[in-house]
C-alpha positions as CSV (number, residue, x, y, z in Angstrom):
1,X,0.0,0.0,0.0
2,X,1.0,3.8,-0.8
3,X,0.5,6.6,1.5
4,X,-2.6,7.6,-0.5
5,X,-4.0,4.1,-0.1
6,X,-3.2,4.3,3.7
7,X,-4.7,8.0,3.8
8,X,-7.9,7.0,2.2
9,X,-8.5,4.0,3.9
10,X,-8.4,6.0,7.2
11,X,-10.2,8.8,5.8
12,X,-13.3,6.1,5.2
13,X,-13.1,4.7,8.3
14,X,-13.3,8.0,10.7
15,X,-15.7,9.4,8.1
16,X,-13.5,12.0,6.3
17,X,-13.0,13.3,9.8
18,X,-9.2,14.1,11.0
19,X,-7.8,11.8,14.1
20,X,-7.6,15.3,15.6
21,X,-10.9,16.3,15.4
22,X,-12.0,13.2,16.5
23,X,-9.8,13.6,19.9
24,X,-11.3,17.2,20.0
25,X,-14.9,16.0,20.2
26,X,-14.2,13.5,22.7
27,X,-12.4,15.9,24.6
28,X,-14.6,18.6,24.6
29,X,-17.7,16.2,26.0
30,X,-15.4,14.8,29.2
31,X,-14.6,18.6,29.5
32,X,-18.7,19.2,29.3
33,X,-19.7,16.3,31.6
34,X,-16.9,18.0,34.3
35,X,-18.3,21.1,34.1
36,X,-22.1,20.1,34.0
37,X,-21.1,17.8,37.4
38,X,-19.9,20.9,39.0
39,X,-23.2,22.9,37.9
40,X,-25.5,20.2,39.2
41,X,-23.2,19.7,42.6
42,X,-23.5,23.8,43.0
43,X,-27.0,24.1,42.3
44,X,-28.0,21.1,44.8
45,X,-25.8,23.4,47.2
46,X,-27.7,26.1,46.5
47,X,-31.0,24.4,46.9
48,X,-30.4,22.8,50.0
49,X,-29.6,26.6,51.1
50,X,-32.4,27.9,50.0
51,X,-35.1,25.7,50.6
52,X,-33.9,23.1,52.5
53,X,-35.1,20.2,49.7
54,X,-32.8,18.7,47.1
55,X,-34.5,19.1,43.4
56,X,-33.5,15.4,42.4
57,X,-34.4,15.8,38.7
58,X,-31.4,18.3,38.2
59,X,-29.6,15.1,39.5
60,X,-31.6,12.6,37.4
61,X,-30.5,15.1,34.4
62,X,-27.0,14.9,35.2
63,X,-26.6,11.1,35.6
64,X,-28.7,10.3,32.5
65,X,-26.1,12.3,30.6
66,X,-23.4,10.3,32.4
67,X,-25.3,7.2,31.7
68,X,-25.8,7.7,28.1
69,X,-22.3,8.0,27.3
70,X,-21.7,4.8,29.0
71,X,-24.6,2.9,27.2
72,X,-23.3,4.1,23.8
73,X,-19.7,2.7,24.6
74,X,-21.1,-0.3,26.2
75,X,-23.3,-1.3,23.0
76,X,-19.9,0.2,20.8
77,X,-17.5,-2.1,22.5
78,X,-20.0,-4.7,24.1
79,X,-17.0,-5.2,26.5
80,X,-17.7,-6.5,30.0
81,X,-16.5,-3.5,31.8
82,X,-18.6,-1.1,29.7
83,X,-21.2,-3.0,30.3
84,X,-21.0,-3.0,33.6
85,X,-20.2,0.9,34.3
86,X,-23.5,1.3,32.0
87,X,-25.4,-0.4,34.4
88,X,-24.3,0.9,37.2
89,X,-24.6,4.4,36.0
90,X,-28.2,3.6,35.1
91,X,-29.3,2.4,38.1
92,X,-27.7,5.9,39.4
93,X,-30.0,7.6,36.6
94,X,-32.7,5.7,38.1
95,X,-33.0,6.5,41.6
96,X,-33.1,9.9,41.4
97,X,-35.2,10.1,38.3
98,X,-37.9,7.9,40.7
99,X,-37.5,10.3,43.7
100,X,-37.9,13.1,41.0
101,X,-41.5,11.5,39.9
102,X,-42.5,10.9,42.4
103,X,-42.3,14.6,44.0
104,X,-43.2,16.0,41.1
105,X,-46.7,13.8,41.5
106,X,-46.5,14.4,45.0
107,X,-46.5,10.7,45.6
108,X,-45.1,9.4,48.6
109,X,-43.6,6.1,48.3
């Protein structure tokens, strides 16, 4: 194989999208989680402040985020690991996303 051959065949397989761009995009949505983790864990500071309650769907937002990524690796790489962080991280979506329903209904479990 030539360079050309070696260039193409990568371009097809990352989608005519650069290694480096690639890297930038995963990058940038660690960096996002980070930063949306220290938003949630601020404004659950705040609440508890203010009102004394913690609004558990700004947490149920959060870890669905988290768990999403996790799913989409874990059904990529359908490795053991993946699959277990997934669930783990969903069952940690799920909690809070119950608690969230059910005060939002006013139901008390």
């Amino acid at each position: 194989m030539n360079k050309e051959e070696i260039l193409a065949k990568s371009r097809q397989e990352n989608k005519n999208r650069d290694i480096a761009e690639i890297d930038q995009f995963k990058s940038a949505a660690r960096f996002a989680l980070i930063i949306s983790m220290a938003f949630t864990a601020l404004w659950t500071m705040l609440s508890i402040i203010a009102t004394q309650r913690v609004n558990y769907a700004v947490i149920a937002v959060e870890f669905c985020m988290s768990f999403s990524m996790w799913l989409y690796r874990a059904i990529k790489s359908k490795k053991a690991s993946d699959i277990l962080l997934a669930a783990v991280s969903g069952l940690t979506f799920l909690i809070p996303a119950f608690i969230g329903i059910c005060e939002l209904f006013n139901i008390k479990p």
